[in-house]
mmCIF file of the C-alpha atoms, coordinates in Angstrom:
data_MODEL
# 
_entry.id   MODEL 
# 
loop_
_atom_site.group_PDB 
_atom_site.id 
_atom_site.type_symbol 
_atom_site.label_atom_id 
_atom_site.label_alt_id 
_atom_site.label_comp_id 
_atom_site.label_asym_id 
_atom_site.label_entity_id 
_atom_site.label_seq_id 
_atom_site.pdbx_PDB_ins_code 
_atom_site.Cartn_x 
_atom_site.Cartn_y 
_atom_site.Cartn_z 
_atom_site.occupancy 
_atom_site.B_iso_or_equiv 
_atom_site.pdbx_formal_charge 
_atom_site.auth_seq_id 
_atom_site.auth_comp_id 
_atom_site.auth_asym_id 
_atom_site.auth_atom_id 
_atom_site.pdbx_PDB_model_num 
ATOM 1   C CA . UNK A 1 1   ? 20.295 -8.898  5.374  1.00 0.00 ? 1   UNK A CA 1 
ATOM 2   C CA . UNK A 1 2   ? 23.040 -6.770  4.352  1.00 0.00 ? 2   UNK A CA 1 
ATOM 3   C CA . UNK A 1 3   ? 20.824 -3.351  5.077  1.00 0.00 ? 3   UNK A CA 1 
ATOM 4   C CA . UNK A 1 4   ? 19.598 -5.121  8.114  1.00 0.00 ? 4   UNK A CA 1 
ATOM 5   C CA . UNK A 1 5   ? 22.841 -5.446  9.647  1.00 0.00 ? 5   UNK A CA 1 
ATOM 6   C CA . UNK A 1 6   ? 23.864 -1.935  8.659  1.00 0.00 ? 6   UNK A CA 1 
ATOM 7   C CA . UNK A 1 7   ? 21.480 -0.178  10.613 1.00 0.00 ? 7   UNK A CA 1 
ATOM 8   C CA . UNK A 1 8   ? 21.596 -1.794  13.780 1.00 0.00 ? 8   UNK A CA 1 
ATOM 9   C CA . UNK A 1 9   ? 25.650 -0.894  13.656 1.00 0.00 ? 9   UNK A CA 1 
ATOM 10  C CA . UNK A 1 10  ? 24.890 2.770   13.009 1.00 0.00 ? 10  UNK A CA 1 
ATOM 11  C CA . UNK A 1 11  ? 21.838 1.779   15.895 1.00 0.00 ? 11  UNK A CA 1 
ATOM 12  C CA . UNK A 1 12  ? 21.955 5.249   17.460 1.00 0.00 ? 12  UNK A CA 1 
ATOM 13  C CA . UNK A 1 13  ? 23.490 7.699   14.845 1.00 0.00 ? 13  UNK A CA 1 
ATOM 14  C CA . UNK A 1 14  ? 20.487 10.070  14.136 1.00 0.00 ? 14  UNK A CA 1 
ATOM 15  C CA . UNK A 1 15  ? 22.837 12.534  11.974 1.00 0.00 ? 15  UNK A CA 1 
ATOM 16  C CA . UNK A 1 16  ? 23.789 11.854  8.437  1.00 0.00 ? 16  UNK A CA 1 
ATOM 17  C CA . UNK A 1 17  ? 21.545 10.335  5.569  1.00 0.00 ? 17  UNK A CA 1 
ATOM 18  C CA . UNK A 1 18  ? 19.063 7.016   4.837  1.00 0.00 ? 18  UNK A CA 1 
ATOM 19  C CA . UNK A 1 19  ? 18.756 5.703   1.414  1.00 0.00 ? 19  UNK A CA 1 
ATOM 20  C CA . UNK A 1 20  ? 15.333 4.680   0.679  1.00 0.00 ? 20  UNK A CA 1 
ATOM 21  C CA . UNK A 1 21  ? 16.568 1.236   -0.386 1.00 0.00 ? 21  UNK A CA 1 
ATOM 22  C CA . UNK A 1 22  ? 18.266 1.100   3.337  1.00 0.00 ? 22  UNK A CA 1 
ATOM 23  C CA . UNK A 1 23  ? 15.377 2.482   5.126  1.00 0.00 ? 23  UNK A CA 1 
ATOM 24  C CA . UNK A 1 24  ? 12.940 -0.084  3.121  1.00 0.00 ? 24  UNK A CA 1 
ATOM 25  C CA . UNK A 1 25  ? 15.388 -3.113  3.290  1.00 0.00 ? 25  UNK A CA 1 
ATOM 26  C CA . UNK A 1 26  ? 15.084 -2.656  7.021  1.00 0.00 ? 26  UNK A CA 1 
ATOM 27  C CA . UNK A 1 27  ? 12.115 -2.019  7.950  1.00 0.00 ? 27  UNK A CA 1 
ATOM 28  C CA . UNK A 1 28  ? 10.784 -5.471  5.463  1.00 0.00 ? 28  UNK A CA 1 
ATOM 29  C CA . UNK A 1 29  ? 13.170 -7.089  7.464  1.00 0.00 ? 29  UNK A CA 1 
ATOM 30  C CA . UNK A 1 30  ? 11.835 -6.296  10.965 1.00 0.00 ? 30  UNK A CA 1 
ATOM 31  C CA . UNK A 1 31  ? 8.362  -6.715  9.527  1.00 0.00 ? 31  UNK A CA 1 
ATOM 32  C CA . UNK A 1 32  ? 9.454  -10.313 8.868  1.00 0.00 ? 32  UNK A CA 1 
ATOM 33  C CA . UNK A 1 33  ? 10.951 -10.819 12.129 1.00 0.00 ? 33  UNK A CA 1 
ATOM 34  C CA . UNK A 1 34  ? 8.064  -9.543  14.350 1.00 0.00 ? 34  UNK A CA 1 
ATOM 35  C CA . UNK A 1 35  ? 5.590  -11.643 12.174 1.00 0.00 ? 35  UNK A CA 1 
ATOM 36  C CA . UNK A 1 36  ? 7.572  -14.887 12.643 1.00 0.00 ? 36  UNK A CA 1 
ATOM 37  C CA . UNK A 1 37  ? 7.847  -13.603 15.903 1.00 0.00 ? 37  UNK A CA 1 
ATOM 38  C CA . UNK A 1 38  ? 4.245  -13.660 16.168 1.00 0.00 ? 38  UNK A CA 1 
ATOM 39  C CA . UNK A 1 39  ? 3.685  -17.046 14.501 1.00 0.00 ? 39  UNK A CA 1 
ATOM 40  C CA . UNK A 1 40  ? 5.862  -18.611 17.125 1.00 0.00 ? 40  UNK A CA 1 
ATOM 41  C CA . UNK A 1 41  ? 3.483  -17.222 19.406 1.00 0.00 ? 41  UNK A CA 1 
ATOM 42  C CA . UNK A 1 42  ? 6.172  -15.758 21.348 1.00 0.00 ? 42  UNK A CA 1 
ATOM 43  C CA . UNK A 1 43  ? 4.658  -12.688 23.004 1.00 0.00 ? 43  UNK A CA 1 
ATOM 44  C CA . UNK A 1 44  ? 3.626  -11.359 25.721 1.00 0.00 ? 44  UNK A CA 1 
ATOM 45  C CA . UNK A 1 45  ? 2.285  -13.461 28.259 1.00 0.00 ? 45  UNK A CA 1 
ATOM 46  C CA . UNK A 1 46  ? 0.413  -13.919 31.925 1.00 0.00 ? 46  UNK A CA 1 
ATOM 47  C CA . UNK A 1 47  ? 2.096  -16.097 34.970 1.00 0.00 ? 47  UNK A CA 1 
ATOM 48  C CA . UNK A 1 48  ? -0.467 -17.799 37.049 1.00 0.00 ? 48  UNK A CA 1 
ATOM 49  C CA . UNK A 1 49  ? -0.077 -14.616 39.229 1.00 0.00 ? 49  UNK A CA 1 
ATOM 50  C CA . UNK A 1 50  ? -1.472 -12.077 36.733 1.00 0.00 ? 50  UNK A CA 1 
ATOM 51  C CA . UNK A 1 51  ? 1.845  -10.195 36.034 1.00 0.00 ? 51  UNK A CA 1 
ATOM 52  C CA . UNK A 1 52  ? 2.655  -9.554  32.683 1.00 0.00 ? 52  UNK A CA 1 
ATOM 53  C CA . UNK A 1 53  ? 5.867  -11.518 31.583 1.00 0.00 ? 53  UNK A CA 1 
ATOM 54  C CA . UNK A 1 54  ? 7.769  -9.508  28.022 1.00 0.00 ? 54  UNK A CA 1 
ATOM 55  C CA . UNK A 1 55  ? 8.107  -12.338 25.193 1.00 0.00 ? 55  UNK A CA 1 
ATOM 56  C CA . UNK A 1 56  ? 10.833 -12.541 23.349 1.00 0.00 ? 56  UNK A CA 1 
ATOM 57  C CA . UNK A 1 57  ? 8.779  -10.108 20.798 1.00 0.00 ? 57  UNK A CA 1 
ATOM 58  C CA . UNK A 1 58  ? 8.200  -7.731  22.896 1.00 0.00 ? 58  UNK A CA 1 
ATOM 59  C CA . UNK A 1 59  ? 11.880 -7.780  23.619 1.00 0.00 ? 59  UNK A CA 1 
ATOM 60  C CA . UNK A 1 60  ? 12.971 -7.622  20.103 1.00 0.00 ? 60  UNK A CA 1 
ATOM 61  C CA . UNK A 1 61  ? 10.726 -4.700  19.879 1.00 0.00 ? 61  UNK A CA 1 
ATOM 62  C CA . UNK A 1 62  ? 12.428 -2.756  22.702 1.00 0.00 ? 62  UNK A CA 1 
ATOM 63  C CA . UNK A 1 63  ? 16.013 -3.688  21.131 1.00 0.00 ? 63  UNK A CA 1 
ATOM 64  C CA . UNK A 1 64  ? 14.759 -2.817  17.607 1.00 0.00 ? 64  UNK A CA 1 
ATOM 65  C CA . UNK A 1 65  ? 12.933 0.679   18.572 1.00 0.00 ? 65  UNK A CA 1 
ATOM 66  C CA . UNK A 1 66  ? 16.040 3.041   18.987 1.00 0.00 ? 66  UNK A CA 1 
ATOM 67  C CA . UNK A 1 67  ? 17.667 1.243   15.765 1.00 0.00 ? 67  UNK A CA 1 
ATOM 68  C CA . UNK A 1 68  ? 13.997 2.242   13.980 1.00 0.00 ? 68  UNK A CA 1 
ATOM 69  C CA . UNK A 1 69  ? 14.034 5.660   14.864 1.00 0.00 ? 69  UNK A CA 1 
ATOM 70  C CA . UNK A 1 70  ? 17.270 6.461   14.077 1.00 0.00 ? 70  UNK A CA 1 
ATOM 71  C CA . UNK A 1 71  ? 16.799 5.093   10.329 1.00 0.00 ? 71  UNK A CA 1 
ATOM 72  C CA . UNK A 1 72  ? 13.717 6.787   10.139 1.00 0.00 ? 72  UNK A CA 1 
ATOM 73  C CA . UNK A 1 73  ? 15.715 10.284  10.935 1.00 0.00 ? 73  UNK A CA 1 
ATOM 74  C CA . UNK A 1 74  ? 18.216 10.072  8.759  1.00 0.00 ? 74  UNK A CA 1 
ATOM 75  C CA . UNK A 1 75  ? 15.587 8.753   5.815  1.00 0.00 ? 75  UNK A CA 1 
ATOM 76  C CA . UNK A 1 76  ? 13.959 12.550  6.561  1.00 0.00 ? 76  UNK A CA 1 
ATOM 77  C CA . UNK A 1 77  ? 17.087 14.095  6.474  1.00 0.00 ? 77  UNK A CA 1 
ATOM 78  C CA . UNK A 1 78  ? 17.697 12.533  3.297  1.00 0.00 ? 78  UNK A CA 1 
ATOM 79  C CA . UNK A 1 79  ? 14.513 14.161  1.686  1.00 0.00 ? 79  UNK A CA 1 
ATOM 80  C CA . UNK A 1 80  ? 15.591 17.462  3.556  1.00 0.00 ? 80  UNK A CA 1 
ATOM 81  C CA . UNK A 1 81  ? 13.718 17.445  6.694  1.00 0.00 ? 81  UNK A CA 1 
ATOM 82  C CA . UNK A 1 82  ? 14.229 18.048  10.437 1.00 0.00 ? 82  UNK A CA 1 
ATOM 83  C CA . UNK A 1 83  ? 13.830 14.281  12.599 1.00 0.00 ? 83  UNK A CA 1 
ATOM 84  C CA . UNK A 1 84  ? 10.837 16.245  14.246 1.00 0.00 ? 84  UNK A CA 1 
ATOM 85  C CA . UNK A 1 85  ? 9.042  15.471  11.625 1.00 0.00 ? 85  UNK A CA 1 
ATOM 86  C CA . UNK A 1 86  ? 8.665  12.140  12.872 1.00 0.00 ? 86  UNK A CA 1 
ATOM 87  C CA . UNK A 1 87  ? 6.238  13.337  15.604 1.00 0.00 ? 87  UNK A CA 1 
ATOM 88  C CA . UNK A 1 88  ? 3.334  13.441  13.253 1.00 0.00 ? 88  UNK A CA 1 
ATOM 89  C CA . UNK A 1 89  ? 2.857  9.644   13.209 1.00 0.00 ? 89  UNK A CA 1 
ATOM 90  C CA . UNK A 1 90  ? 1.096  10.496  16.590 1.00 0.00 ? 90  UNK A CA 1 
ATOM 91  C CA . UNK A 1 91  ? -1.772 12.432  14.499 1.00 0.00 ? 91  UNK A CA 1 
ATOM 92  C CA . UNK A 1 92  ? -3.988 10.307  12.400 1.00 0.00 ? 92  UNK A CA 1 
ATOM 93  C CA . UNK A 1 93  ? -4.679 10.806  9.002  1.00 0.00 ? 93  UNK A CA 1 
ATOM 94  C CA . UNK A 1 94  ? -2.133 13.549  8.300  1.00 0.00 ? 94  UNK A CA 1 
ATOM 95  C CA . UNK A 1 95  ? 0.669  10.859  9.559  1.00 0.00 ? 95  UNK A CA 1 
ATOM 96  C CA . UNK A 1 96  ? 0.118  9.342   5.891  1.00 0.00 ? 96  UNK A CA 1 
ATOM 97  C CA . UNK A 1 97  ? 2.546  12.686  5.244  1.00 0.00 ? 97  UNK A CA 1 
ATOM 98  C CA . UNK A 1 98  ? 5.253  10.761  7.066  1.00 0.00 ? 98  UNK A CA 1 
ATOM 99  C CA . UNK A 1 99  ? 4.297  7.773   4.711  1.00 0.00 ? 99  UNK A CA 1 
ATOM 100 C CA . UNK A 1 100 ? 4.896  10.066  1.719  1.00 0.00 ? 100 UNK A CA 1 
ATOM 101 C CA . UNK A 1 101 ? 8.360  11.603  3.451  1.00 0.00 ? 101 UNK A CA 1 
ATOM 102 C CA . UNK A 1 102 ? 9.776  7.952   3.428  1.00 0.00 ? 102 UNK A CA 1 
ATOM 103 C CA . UNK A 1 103 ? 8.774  7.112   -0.324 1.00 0.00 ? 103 UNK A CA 1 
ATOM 104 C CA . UNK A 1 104 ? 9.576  9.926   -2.458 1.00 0.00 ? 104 UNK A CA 1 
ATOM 105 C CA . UNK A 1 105 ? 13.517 9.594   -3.518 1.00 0.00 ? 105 UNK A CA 1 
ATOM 106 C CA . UNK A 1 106 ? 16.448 12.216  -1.380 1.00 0.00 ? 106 UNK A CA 1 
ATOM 107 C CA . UNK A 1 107 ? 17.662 15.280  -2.402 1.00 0.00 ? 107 UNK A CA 1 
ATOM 108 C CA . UNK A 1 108 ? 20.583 15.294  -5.049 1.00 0.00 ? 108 UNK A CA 1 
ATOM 109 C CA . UNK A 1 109 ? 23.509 16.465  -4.066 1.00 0.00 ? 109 UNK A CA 1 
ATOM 110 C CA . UNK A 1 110 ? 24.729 17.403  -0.370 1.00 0.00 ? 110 UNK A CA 1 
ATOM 111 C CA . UNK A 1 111 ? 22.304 18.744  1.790  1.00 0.00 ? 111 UNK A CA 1 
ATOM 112 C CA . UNK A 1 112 ? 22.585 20.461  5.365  1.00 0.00 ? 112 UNK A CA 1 
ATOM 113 C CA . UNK A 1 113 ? 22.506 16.758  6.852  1.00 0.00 ? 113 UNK A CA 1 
ATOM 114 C CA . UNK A 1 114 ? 25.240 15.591  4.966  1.00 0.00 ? 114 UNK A CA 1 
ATOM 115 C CA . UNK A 1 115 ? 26.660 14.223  1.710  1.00 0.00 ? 115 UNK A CA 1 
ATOM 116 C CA . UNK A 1 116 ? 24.136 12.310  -0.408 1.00 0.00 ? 116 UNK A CA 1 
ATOM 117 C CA . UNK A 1 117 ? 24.610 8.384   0.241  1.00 0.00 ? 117 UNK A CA 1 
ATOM 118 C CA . UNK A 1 118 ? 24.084 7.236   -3.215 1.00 0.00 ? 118 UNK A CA 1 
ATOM 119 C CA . UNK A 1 119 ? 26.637 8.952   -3.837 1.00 0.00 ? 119 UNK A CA 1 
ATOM 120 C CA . UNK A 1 120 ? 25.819 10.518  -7.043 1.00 0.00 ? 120 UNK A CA 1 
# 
């Protein structure tokens, strides 16, 4: 819960660097959240006049989304990439890149985003 915590502090610092173990840590987390979320049977649902009420999921997913892409940003600056990079989950297929981006391990050493956070 530690790494959970952690990142929704730093919730909109895009500069700097993500450990995988933070970016990972996180992301389980949220996983775990939304799927209780979804157990509970707590999204989104219809009034008896048709309109579209937010659940509490769907609000935990708008409070959790800038948090998310900020940890995803620094995790590619940590393997020496530009946040852009991000836009190619929008492509399928070739967003299994990203996929790759997020598991292999940072550069050593200091990079142009900053110091390296394991710090080795």
């Amino acid at each position: 819960m530690e790494w959970y915590s952690a990142v929704l502090k730093k919730y909109a610092d895009f500069n700097g660097r993500a450990r995988r173990k933070e970016y990972w840590m996180y992301t389980l987390i949220n996983i775990v959240i939304i799927f209780v979320l979804e157990i509970a049977g707590i999204t989104m649902m219809k009034n008896t006049l048709g309109i579209i009420i937010l659940g509490v999921m769907g609000i935990y997913c708008l409070a959790t989304l800038l948090p998310s892409l900020a940890v995803a940003i620094r995790r590619l600056h940590d393997t020496g990439r530009s946040g852009w990079w991000l836009l190619i989950c929008f492509v399928p297929f070739v967003s299994l890149i990203l996929l790759y981006f997020m598991v292999i391990d940072g550069q050593p050493g200091a990079n142009e985003y900053g110091p390296n956070p394991k710090g080795v």
